[in-house]
C-alpha positions in Angstrom: 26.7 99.1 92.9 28.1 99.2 96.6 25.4 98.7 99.2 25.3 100.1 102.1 26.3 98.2 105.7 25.6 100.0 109.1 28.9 99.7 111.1 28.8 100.9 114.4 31.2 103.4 116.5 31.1 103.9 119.9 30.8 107.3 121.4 29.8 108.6 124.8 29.9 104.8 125.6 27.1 104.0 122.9 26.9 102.6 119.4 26.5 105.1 116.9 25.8 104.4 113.5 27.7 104.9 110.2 26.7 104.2 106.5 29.3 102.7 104.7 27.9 103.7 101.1 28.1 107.4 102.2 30.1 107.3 105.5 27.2 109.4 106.9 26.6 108.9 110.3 23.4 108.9 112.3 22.6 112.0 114.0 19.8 110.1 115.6 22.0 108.0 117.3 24.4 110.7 118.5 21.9 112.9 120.0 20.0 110.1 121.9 23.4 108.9 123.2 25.6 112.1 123.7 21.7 113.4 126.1 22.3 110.5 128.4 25.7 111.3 128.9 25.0 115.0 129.4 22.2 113.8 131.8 24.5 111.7 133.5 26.9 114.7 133.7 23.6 117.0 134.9 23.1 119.1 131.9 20.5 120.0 129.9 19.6 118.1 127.0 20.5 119.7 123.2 18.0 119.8 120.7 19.0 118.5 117.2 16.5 121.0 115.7 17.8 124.1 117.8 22.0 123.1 116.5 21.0 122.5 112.9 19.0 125.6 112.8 21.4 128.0 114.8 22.8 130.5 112.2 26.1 129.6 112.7 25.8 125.6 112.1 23.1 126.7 109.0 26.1 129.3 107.4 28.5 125.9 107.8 25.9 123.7 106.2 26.1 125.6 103.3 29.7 125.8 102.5 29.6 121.8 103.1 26.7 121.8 100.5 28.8 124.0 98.2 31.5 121.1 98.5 29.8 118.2 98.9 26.4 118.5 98.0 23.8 117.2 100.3 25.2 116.7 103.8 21.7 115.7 106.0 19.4 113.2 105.3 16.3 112.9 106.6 14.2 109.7 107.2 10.4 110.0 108.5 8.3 107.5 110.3 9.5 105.5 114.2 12.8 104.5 114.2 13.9 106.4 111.1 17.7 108.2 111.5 18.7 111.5 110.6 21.9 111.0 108.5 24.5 113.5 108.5 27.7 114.4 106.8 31.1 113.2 108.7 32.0 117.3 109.6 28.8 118.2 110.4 28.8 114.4 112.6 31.8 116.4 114.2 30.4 119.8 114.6 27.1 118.5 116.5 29.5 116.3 118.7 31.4 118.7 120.1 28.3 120.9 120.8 27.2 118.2 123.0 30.5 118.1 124.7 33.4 120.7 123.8 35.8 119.4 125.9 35.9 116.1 123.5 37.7 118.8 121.0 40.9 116.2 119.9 39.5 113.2 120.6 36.2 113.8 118.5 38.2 114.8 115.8 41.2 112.3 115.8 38.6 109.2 116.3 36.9 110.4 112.5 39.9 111.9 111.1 41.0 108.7 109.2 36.8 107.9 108.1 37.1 111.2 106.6 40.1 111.0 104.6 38.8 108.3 102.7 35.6 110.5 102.1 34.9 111.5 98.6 38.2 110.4 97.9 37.5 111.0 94.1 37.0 114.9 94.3 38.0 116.2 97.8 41.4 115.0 98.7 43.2 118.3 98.3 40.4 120.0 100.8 40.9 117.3 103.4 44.4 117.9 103.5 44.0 121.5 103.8 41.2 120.7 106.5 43.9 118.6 108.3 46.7 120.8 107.9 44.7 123.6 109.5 43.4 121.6 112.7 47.0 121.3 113.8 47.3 124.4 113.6 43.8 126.2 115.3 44.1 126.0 119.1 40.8 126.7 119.5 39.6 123.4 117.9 36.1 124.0 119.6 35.8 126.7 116.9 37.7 124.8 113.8 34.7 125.0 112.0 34.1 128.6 111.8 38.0 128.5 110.8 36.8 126.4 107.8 34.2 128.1 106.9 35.4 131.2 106.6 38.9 129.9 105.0 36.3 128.2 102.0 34.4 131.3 101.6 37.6 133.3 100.4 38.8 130.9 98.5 35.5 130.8 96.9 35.7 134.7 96.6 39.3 134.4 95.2 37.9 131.5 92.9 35.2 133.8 91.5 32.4 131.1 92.5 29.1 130.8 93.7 28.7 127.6 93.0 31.4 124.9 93.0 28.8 122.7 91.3 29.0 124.9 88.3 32.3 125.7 88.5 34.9 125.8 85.7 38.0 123.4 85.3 40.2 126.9 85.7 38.5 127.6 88.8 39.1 123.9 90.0 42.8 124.3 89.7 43.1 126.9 91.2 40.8 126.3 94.4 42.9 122.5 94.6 46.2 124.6 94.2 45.4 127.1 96.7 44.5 124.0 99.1 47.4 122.4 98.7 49.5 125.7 99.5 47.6 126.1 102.3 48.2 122.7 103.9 51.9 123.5 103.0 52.8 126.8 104.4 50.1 126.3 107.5 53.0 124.7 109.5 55.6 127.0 108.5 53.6 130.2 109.0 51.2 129.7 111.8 48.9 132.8 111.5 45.8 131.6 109.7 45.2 134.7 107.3 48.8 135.4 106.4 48.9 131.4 105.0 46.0 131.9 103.0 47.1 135.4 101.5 50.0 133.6 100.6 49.1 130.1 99.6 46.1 132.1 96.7 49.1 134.5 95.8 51.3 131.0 94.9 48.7 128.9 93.6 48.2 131.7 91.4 51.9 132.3 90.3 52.2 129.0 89.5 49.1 128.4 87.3 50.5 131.3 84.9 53.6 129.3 84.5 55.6 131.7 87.7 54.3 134.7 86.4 53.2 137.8 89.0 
């Protein structure tokens, strides 16, 4: 069984921890760190328990879940972390400082391609593919979100947990048209019309 080792990144000019078992990173240490830079920078502190609850992080939590599972852990007691997943790491760093937008995402990008490299390499891609291509990357999140829930709609799934090995295909298929076509055609919801409208074609052997 692989144990777990806490490596340490630095961010906002302090060490934040990462679990190497699960590549989750401490949310602890990223709110105590990222509120002394903000201080230093004379804002006002963020709360973790405002962010995480806001109905926009919560409606991202959930798609994560429906992809990964659980993405927060919570320890109890002094000196205890908060553990999150590496995109919601991401998320709650650039809502402590926006303007950190490429930077914040390039300094994890390569952490979170090897994440769950046994069941999610074909939605990292796609994640990938589509960051080059938001300019807003403040708001690539929401992007994601709602490009997962349509393919999740297209898929016929509530669940991807109980999802079929059809649906599987065809949600990895669409991905991978999606991080495809997302440099050739730029506008966001014309790629994915047309990367489900391939992935389809192909899975019934070319046939409309």
């Amino acid at each position: 069984m692989k144990t777990g080792v806490l490596m340490k990144r630095e961010l906002f000019g302090r060490e934040i921890s990462q679990n190497s078992k699960n590549e989750f990173f401490s949310a602890t240490d990223l709110v105590k760190a990222g509120n002394r830079w903000r201080a230093e920078n004379e804002l006002n502190p963020i709360s973790f328990n405002d962010w995480y609850n806001n109905k926009t992080t919560q409606d991202f939590v959930r798609e994560l879940e429906s992809q990964y599972g659980i993405v927060r852990i919570s320890g109890r007691g002094r000196g205890v972390h908060t553990w999150v997943h590496p995109y919601l790491f991401i998320d709650l760093a650039l809502s402590i400082n926006p303007k950190l937008k490429i930077t914040v995402y390039s300094w994890l990008y390569d952490n979170l391609i090897q994440y769950r490299n046994d069941s999610g390499d074909s939605y990292k891609k796609m994640c990938g593919a589509l960051y080059n291509t938001v300019s807003n990357k403040s708001a690539f999140h929401k992007v994601i979100t709602d490009v997962a829930s349509k393919i999740k709609v297209e898929c016929n799934v509530t669940d991807w947990q109980e999802a079929s090995e059809k649906q599987l295909k065809l949600r990895d298929k669409i991905h991978e048209y999606v991080a495809l076509l997302s440099d050739v055609l730029k506008d966001i919801p014309n790629v994915i019309d047309v990367a489900i409208k391939k992935a389809r074609q192909e899975l019934k052997g070319g046939n409309a």
